[in-house]
N, C-alpha and C positions, 0 to 999 in steps of 0.2 A: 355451641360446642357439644360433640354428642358424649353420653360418658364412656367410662372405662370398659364399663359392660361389654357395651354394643359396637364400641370400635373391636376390640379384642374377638368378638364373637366375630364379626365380619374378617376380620383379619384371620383366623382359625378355621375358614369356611377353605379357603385359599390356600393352603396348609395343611392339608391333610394324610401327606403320604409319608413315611418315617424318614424317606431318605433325603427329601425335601425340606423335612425339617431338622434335620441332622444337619445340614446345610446350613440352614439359618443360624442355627446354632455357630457353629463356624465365621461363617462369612458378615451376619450383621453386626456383630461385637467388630469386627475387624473392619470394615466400612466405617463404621461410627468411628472407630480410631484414627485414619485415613482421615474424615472429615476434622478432627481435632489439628492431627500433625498439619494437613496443609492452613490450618487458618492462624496454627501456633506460627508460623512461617509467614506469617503479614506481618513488613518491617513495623517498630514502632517504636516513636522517637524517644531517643534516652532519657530526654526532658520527661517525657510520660511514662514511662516506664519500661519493664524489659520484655524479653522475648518472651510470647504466650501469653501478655495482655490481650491480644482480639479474642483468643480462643475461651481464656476466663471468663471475657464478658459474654461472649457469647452462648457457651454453657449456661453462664449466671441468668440469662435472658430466655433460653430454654427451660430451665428448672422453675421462673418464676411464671412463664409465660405461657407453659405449655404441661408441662407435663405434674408440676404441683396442683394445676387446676383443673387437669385431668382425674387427679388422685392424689391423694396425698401421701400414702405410702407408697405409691409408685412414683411420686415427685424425689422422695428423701432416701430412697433407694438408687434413683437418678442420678442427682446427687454425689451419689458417695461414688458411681460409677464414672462419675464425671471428675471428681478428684483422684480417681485411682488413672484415667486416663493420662489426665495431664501427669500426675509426676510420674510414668512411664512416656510419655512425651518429651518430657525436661530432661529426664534422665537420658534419654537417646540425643536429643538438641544437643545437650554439652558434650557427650562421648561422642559421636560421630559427626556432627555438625548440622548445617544448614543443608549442605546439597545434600549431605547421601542422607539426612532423612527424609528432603522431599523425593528422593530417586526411592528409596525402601516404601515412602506412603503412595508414590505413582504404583512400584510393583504391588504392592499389598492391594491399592484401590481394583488396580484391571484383574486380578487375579480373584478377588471375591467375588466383584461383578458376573466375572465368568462363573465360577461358583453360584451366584445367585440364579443367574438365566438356565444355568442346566439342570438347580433343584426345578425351577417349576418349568420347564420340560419335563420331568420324568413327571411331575403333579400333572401334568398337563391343562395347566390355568396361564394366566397373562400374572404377572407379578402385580398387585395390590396399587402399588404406587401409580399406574400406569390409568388407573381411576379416580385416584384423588393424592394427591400431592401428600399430604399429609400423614398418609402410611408411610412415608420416609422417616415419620418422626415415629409412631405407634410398633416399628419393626421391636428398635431396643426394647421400648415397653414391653412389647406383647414378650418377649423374653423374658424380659427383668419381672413380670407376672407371673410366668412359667415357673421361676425360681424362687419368688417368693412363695408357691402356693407349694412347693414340693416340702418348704422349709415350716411349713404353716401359719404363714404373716399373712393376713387376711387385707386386700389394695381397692377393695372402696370403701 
């Protein structure tokens, strides 16, 4: 696994133009939600527990698997992003339901997407992910880095 550094440096290569990243800003927070909402939305049996078990473990499986051993302050910054999701996830599951959160995570998902493709048209690069898979996971990070370093928490 490469580190935090040198993902992020790669990742910042590809993002250079303010409006593209402005974008990012926007659209990856809201992606990464989109991926919560729809996996909060995989049934699971009462016996096992309630709505938003897959997406907890799943998170929990990202923070230990990926992004803790990326960094550690960007693991537990993760983390706390990944719990602020979910109870804006639950909070919307029980107010509006099942369908119309997956109809708001379908709208939200095509909507950044397009957001994403026309920051980097204006960069004029191919989006990150489209070379290695794993910049799908390094987007929020390389954010949640941005934000820590603005705040001065230092994430290796």
């Amino acid at each position: 696994m490469r580190d935090a550094a040198t993902w992020f440096g790669n990742y910042s290569r590809d993002h250079q133009n303010p409006t593209n990243r402005l974008i990012h800003w926007i659209c990856v927070p809201a992606i990464t939600w989109t991926v919560v909402a729809f996996v909060w939305l995989i049934p699971v049996p009462t016996w096992l527990g309630r709505p938003g078990l897959w997406a907890v473990v799943a998170m929990f499986l990202a923070f230990c698997f990926y992004y803790y051993r990326l960094s550690r302050a960007i693991g537990v910054a993760m983390a706390a992003a990944f719990v602020t999701l979910a109870f804006v996830t639950d909070i919307l599951y029980r107010g509006i339901g099942a369908t119309n959160l997956a109809w708001l995570a379908v709208g939200v998902f095509v909507v950044a997407w397009v957001g994403q493709f026309v920051g980097h048209r204006i960069e004029g690069k191919r989006p990150s992910f489209l070379t290695d898979l794993q910049y799908l996971l390094i987007g929020p990070a390389w954010l949640m880095s941005k934000a820590m370093t603005r705040f001065g928490v230092r994430y290796e």
